[in-house]
Backbone as numpy.savetxt, mean C-alpha at the origin, in Angstrom:
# Nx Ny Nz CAx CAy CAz Cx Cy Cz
-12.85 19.59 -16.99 -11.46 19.87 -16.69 -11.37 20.88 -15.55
-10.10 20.39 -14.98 -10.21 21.51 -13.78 -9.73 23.12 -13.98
-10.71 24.12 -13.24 -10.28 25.33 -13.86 -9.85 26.04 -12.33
-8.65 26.69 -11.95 -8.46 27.61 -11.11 -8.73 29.00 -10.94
-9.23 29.04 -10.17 -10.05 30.75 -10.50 -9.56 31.26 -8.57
-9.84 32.58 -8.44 -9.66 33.47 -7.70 -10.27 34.29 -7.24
-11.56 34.15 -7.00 -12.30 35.54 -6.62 -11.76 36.52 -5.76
-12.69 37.24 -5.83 -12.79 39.04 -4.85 -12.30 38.46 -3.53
-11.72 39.32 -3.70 -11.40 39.50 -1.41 -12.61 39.78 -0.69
-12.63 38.80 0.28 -13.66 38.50 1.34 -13.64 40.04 2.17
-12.76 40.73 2.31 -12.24 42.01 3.15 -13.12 43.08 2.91
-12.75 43.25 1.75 -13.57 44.36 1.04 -15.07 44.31 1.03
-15.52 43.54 0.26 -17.01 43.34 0.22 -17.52 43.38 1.57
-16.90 42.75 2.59 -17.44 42.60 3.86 -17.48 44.17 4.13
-16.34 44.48 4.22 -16.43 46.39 4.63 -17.51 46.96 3.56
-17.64 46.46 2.51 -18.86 47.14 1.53 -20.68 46.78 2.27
-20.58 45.55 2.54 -21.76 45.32 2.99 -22.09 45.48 4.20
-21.50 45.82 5.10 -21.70 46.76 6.78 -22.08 48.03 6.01
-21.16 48.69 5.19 -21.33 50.39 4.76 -22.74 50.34 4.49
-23.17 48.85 3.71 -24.69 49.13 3.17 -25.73 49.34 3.77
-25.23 48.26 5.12 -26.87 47.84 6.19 -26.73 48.92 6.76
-25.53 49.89 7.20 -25.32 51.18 8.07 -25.99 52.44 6.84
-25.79 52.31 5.82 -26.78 53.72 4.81 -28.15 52.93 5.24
-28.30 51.97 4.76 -30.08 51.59 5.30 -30.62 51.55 6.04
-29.87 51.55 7.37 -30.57 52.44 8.85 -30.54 53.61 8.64
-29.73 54.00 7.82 -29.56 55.61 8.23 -31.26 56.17 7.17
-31.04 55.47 5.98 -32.43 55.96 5.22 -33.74 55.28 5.32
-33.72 54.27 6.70 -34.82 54.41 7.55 -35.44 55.28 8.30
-34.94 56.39 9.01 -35.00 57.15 9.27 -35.07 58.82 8.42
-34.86 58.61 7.27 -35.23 59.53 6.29 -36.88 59.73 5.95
-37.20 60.45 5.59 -38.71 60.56 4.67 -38.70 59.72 3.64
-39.96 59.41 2.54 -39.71 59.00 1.71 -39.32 59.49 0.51
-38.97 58.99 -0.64 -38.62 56.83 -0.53 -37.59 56.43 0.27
-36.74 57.41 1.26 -35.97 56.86 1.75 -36.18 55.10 2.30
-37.36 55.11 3.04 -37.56 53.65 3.55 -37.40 52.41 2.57
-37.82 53.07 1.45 -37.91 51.89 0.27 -36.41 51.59 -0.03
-35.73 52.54 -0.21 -34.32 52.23 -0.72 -33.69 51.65 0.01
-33.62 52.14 1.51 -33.44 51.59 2.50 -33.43 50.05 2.84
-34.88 49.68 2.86 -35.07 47.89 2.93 -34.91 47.57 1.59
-34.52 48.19 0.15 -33.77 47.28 -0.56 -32.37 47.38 -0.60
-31.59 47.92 -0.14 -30.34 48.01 0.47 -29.52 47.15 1.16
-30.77 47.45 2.28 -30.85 46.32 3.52 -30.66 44.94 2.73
-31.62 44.29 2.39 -31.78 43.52 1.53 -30.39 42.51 0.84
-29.81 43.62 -0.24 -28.84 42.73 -0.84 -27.79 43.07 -0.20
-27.74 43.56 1.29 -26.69 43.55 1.65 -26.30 42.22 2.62
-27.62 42.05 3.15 -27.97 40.59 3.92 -27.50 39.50 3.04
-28.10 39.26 1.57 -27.75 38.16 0.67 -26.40 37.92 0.51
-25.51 39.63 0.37 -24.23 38.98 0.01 -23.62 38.47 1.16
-24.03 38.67 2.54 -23.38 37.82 3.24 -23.03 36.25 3.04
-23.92 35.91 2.13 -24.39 34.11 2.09 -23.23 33.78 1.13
-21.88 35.44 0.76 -20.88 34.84 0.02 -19.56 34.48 -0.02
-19.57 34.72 1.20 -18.17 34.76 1.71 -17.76 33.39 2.52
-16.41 33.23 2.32 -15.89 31.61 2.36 -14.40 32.35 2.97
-14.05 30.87 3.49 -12.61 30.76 4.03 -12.53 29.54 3.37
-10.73 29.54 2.77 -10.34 28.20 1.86 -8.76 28.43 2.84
-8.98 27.01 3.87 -7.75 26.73 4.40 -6.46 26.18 4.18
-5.26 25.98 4.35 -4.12 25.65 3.80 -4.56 23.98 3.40
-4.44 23.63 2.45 -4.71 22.30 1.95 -5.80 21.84 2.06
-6.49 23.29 1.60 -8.12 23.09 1.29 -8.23 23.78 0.29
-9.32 22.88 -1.00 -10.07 23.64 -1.87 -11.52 23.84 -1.84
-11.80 24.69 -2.71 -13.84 25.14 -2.86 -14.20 24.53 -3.93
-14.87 23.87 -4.52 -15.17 23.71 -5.64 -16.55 25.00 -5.88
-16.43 25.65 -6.95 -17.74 26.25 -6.98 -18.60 26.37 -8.38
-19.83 26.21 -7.80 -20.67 25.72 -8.85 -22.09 27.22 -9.10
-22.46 27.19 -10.05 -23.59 28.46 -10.07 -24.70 27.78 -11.10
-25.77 27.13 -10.24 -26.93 26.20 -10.83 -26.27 25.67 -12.05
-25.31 25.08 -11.18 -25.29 23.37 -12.08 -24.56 23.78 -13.03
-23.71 24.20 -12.97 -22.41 25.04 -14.10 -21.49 25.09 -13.01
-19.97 24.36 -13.52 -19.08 24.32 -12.42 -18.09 25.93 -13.28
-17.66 26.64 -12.35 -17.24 27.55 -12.50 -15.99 27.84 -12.09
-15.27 26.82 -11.58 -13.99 26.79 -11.25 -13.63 26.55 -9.15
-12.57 26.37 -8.94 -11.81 25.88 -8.08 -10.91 26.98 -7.44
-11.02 27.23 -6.33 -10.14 27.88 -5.75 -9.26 26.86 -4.38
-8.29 27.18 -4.75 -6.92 26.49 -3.90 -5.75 27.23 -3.02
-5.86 28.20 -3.74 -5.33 29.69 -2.48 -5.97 30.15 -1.47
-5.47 29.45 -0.42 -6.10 29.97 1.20 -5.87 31.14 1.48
-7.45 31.75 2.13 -7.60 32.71 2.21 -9.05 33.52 2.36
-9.68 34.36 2.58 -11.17 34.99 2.48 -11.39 35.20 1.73
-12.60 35.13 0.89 -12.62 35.41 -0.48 -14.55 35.65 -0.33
-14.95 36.37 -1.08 -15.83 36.20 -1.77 -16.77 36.42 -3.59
-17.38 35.01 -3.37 -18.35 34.93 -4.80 -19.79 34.90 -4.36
-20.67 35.20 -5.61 -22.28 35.60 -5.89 -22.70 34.38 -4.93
-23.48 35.01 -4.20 -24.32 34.16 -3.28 -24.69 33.11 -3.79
-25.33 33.14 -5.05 -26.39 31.94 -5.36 -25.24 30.76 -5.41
-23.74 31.44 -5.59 -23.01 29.63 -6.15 -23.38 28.64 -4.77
-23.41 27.24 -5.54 -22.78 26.35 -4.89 -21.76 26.14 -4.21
-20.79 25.95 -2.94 -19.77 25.81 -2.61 -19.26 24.12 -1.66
-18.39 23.49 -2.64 -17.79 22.52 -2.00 -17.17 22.38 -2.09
-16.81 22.01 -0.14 -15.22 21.86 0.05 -14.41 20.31 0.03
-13.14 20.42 -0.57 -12.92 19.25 -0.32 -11.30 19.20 -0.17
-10.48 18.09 0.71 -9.15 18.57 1.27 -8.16 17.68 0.50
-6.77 18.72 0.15 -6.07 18.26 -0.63 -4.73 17.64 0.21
-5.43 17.63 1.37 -3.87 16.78 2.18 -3.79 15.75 1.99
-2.58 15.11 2.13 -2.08 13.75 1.91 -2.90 13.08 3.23
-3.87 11.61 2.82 -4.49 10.93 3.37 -3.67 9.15 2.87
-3.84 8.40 4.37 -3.47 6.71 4.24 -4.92 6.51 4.70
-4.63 5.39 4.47 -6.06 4.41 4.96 -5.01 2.84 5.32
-5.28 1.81 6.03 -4.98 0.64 6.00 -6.26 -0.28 5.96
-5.91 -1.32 4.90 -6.93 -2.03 4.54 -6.16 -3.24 5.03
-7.79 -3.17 5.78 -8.16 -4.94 6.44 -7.50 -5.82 5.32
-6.65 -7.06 6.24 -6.43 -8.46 5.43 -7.59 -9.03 4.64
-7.04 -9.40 3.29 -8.47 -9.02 2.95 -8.20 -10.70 1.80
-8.84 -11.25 1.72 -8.43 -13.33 1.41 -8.46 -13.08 0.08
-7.48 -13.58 -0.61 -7.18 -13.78 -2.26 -6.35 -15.11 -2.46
-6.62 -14.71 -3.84 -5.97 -16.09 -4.68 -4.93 -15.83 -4.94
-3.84 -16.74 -4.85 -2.70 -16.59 -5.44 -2.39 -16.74 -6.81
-1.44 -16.70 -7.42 -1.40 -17.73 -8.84 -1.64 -18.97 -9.00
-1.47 -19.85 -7.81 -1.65 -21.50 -8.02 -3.06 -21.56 -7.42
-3.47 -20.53 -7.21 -4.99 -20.47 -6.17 -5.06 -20.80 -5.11
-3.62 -20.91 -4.13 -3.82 -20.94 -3.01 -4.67 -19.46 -1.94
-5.21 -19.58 -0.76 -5.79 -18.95 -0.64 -4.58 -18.17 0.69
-4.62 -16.56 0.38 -4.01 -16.03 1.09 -4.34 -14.58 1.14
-3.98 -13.82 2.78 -4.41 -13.08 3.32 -3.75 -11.79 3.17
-3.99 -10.72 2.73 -3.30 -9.30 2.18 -3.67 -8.27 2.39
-3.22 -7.51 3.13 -3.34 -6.16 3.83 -2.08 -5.01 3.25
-2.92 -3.76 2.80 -1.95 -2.75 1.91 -2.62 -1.53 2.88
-0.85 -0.78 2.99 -1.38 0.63 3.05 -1.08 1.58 2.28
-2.65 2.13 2.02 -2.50 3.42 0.22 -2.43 4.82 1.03
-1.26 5.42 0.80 -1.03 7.13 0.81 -1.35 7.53 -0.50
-2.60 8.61 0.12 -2.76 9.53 -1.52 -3.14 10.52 -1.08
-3.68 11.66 -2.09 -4.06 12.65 -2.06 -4.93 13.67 -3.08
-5.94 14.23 -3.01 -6.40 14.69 -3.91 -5.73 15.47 -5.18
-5.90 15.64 -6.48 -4.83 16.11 -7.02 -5.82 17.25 -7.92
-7.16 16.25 -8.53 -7.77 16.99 -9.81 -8.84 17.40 -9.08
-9.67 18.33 -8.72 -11.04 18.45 -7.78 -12.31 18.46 -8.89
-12.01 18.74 -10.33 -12.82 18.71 -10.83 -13.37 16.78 -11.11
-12.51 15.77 -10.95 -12.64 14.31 -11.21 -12.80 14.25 -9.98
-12.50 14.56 -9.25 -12.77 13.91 -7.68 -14.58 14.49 -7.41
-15.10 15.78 -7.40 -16.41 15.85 -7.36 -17.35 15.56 -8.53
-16.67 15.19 -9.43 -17.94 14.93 -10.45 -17.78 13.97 -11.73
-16.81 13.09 -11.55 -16.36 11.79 -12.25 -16.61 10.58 -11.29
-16.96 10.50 -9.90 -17.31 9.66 -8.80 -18.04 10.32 -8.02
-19.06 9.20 -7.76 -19.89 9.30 -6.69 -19.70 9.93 -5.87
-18.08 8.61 -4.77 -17.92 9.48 -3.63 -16.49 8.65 -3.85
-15.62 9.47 -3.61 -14.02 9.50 -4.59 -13.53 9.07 -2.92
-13.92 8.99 -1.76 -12.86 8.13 -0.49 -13.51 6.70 -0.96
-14.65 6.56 -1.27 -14.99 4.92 -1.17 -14.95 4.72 -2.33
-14.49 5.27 -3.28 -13.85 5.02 -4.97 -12.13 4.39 -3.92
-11.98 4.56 -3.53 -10.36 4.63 -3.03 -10.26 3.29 -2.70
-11.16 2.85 -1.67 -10.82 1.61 -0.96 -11.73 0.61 -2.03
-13.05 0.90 -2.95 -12.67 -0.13 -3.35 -12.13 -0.79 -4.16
-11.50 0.55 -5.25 -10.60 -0.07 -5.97 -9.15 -0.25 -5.39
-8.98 -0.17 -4.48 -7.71 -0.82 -3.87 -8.23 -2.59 -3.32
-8.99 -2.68 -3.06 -9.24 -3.87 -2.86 -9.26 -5.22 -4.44
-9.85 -4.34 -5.36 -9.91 -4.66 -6.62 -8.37 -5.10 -7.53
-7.47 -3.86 -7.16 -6.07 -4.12 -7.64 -5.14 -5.26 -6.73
-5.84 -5.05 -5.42 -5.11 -6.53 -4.37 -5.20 -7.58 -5.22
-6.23 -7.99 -5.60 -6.95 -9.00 -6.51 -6.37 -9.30 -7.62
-6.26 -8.22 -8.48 -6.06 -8.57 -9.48 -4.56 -8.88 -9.65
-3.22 -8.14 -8.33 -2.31 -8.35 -8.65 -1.10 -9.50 -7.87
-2.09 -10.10 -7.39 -2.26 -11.33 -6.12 -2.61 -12.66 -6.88
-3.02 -12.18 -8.17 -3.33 -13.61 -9.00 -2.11 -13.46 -10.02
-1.08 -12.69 -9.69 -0.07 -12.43 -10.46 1.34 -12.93 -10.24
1.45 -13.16 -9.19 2.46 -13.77 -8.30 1.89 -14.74 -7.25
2.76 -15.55 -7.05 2.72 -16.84 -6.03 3.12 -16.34 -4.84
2.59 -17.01 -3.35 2.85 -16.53 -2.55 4.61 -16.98 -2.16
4.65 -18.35 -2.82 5.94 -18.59 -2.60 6.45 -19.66 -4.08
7.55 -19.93 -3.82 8.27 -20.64 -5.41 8.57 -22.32 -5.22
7.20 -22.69 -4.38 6.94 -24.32 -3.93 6.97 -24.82 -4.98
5.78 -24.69 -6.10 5.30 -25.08 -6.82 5.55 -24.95 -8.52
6.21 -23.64 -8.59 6.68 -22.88 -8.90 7.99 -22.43 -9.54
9.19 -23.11 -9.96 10.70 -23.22 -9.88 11.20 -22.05 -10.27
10.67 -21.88 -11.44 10.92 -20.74 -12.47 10.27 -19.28 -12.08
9.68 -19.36 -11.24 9.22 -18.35 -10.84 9.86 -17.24 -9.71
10.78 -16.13 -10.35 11.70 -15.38 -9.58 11.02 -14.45 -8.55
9.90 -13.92 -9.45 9.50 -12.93 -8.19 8.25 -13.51 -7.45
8.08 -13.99 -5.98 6.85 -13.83 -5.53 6.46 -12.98 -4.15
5.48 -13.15 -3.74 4.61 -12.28 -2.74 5.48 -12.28 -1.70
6.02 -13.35 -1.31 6.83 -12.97 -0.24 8.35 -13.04 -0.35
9.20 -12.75 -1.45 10.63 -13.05 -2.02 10.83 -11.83 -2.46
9.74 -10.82 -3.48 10.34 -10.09 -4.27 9.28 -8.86 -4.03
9.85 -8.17 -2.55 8.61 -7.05 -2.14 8.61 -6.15 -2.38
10.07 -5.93 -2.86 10.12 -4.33 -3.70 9.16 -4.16 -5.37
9.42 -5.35 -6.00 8.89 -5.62 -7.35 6.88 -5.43 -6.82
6.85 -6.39 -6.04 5.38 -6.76 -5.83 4.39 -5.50 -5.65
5.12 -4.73 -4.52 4.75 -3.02 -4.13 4.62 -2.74 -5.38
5.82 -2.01 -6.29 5.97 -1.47 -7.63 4.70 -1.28 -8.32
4.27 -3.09 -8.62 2.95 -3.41 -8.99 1.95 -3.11 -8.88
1.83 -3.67 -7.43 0.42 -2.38 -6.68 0.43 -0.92 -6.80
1.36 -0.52 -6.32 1.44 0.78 -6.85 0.54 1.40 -7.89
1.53 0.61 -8.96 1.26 0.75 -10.83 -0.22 0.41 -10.83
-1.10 -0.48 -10.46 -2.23 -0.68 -10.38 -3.23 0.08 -10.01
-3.38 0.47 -8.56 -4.03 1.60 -7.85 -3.80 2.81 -8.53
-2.66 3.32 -9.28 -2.27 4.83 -9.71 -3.31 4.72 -10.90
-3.37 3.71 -11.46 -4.30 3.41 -12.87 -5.57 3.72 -12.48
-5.48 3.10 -11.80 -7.67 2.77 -11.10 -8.04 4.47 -11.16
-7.23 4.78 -10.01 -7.92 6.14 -9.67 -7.46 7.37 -10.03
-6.89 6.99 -11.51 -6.59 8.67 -12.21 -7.77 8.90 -12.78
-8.90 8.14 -13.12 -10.00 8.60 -13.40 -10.95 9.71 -12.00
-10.66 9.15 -11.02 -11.07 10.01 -10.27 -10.06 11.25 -9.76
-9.01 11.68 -10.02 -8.12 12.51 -9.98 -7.57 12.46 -8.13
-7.36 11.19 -8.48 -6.41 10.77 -6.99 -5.16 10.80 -7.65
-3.99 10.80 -6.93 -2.79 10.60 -7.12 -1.88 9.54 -5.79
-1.50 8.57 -6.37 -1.47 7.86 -5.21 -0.02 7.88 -4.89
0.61 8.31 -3.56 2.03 8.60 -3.54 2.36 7.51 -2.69
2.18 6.42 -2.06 2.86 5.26 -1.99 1.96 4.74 -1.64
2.15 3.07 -2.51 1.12 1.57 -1.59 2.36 0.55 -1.43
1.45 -0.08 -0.20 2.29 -1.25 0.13 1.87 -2.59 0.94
2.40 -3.91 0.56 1.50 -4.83 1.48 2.06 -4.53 2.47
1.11 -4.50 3.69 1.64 -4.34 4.88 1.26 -5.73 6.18
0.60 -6.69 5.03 0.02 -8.04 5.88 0.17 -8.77 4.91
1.20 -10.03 5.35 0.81 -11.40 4.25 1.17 -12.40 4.91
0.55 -13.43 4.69 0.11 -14.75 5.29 -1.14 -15.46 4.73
-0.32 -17.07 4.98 -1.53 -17.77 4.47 -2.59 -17.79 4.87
-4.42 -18.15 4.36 -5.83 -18.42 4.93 -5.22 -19.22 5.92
-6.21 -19.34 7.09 -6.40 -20.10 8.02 -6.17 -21.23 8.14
-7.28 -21.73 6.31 -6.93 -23.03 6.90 -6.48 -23.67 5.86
-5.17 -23.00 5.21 -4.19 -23.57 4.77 -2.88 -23.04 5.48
-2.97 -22.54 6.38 -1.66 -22.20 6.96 -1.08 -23.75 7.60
-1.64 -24.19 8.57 -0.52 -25.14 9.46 -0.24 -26.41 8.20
-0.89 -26.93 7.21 -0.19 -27.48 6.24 1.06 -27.06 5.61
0.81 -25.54 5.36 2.12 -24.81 4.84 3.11 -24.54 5.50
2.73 -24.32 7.19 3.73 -24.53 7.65 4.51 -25.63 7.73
3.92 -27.00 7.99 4.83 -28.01 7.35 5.85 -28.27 6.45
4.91 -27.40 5.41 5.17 -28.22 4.17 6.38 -26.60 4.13
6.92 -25.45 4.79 8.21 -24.72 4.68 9.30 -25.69 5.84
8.43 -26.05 6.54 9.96 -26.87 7.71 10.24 -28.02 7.06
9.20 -28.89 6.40 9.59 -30.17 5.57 10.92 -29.69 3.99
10.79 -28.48 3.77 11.63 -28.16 2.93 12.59 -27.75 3.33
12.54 -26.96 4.64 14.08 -26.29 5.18 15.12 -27.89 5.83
13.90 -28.47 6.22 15.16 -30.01 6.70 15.67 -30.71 5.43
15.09 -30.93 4.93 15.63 -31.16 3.23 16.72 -30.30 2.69
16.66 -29.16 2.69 17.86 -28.64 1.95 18.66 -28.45 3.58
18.56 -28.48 4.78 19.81 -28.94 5.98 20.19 -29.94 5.29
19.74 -31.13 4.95 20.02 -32.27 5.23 20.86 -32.10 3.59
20.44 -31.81 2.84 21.50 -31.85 1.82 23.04 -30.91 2.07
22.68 -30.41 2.83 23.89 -29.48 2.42 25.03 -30.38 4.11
24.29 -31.14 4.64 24.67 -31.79 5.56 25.58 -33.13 4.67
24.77 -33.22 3.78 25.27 -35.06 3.31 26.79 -34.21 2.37
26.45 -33.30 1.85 27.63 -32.37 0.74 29.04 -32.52 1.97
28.60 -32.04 2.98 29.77 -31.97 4.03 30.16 -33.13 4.38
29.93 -34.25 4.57 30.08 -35.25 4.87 30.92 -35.79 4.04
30.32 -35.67 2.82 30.99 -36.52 1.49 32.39 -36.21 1.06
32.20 -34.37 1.61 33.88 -33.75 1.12 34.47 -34.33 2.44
34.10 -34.45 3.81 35.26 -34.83 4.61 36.08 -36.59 4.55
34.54 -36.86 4.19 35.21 -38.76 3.81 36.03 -38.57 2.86
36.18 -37.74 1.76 36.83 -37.72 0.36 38.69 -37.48 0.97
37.95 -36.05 1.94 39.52 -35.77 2.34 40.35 -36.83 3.11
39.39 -37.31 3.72 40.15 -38.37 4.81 40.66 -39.67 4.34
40.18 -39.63 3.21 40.80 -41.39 2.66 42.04 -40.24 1.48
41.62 -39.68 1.10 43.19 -39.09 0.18 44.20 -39.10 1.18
44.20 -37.70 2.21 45.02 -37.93 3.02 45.96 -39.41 4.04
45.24 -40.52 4.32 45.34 -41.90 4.41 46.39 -42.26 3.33
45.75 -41.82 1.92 46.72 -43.02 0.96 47.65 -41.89 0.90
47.62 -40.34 1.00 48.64 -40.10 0.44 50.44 -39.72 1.28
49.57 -39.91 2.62 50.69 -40.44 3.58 50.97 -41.72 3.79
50.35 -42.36 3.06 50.96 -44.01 3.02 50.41 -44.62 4.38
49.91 -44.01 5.01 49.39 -44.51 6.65 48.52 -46.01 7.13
47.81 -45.80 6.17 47.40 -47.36 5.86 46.95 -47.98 4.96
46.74 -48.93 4.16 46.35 -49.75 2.81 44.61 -50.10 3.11
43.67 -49.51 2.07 42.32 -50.25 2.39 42.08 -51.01 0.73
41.72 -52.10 1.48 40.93 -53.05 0.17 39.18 -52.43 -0.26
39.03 -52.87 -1.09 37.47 -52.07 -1.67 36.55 -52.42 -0.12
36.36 -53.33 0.19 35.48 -53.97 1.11 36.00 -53.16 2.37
36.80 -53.00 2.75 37.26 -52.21 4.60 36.94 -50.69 4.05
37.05 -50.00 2.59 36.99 -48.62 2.50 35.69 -48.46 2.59
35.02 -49.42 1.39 33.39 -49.15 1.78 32.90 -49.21 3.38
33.21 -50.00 4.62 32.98 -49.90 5.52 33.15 -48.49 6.52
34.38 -48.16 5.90 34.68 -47.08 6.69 34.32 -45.85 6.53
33.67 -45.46 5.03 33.08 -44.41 4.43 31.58 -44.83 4.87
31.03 -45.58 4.90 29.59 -46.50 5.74 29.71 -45.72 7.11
30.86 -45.70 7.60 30.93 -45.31 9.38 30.94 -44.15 9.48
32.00 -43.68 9.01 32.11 -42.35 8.26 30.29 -41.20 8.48
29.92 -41.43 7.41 28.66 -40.96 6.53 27.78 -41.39 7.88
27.48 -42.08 8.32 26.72 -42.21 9.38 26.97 -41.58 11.02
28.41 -41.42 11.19 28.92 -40.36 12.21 28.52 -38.97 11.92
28.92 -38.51 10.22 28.95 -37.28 10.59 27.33 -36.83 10.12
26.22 -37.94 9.40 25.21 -37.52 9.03 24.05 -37.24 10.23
24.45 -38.17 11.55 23.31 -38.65 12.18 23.07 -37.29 12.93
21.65 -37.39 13.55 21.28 -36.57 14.78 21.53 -36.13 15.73
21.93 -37.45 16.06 23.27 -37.89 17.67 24.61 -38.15 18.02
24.69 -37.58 18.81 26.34 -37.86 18.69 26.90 -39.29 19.02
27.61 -39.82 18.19 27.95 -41.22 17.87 29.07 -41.65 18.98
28.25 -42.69 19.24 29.01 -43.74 20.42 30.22 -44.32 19.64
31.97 -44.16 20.22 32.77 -44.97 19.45 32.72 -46.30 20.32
33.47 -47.20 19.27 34.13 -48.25 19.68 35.22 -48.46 18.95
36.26 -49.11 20.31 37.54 -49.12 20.45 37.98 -50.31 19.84
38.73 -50.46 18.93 38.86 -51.92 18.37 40.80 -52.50 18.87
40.82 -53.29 19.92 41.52 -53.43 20.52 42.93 -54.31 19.39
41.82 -55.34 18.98 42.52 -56.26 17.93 43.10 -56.17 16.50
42.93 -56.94 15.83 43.21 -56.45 14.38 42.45 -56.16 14.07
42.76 -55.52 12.33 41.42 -55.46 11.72 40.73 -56.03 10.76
40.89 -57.42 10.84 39.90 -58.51 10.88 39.17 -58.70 11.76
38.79 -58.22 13.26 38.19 -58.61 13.94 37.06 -57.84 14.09
């Protein structure tokens, strides 16, 4: 567990250990034992130099004394502890990374391409140095791991699919959420804290893309074309009410079907429709 601790001011000791090496010249020059006291003076005044540290703004020490962790300092500033500790540093600023498009399965197993960017930051220093190996490449690859796992969770789209409200590319606030929720899981064991993920690349594999692209324009002309024939159908509807209900002209079943035939094919087609002028009756 992580422990915060505070050592001695770097200030002091430093002014203590000049005072020392300056008495141990001075009782070099004494008779004896001056010399002896002297070069042991000398001595541990040299060692404690090996104790003094600077801990910068959004930097911690971890410190260790043969293999006994002894606590964490996180208040920037000079400080010093007993020579013999261990000291490692490690930084608590907010770090992103962007991860390469990286090929997954969808839910239907189509194959598709996903790129996230993870903002985090160190939070626990005691899980980050000694619950992982090495807690940046704990980062990326369980972010690659949660792509995975939450990419087989949603469809890239709702082709196949009807019932399916949220997918990869429809419902990106939900999908993030997810990832999010995923990555925050992975790496509370290593005492990351992850303050935002997000896909930041999606698209189909290679070489299912130009099929899919088809197969989205083969669906967008399909629902044109329906919502084309809907319009059509309400204007023929209006145009023969209006007809009978101004009395304007009489159609038998056979001339209405023709004219809703002409109709539906004027206003459905591609091109703009050539008239013809019917000079005679209309029997002719």
């Amino acid at each position: 567990m992580e422990k915060i601790t505070k050592p001695s001011s770097g200030f002091l000791v430093l002014f203590l250990s000049f005072s020392g090496i300056a008495a141990a010249i001075f009782l070099f020059f004494t008779g004896f034992p001056g010399p002896i006291f002297g070069g042991a003076l000398l001595l541990l005044s040299l060692i404690s130099l090996g104790g003094f540290f600077i801990v910068d703004p959004n930097k911690a020490m971890v410190l260790l004394l043969f293999g006994e962790y002894k606590g964490t300092v996180k208040a920037n500033g000079f400080y010093w502890v007993n020579p013999f500790m261990t000291k490692k540093k490690i930084s608590l600023r907010v770090r992103n990374f962007e991860n390469k498009p990286l090929k997954v399965n969808d839910k239907i197993g189509n194959p598709v391409m996903i790129g996230t960017i993870v903002v985090w930051q160190v939070e626990n220093t005691f899980k980050a140095s000694f619950e992982v190996e090495d807690y940046e490449n704990f980062v990326h690859l369980q972010t690659d791991a949660a792509v995975r796992k939450m990419a087989g969770l949603f469809c890239y789209d709702n082709f196949d699919d009807n019932h399916s409200e949220v997918t990869l590319r429809s419902g990106v606030e939900e999908v993030n959420q997810s990832l999010e929720k995923e990555i925050a899981e992975r790496l509370l064991q290593a005492g990351i804290k992850v303050i935002e993920a997000r896909i930041s690349n999606l698209a189909y594999a290679a070489e299912i893309a130009s099929a899919m692209l088809q197969r989205q324009q083969a669906t967008a002309i399909v629902a044109a074309r329906q919502k084309i024939v809907e319009g059509a159908v309400g204007m023929v509807e209006m145009a023969l009410a209006d007809l009978k209900m101004k009395d304007i002209i009489e159609f038998d079943q056979e001339k209405k079907a023709a004219m809703v035939s002409n109709l539906m094919v004027v206003l459905c087609s591609d091109r703009s429709a050539s008239p013809v002028v019917n000079v005679g009756t209309l029997n002719q």
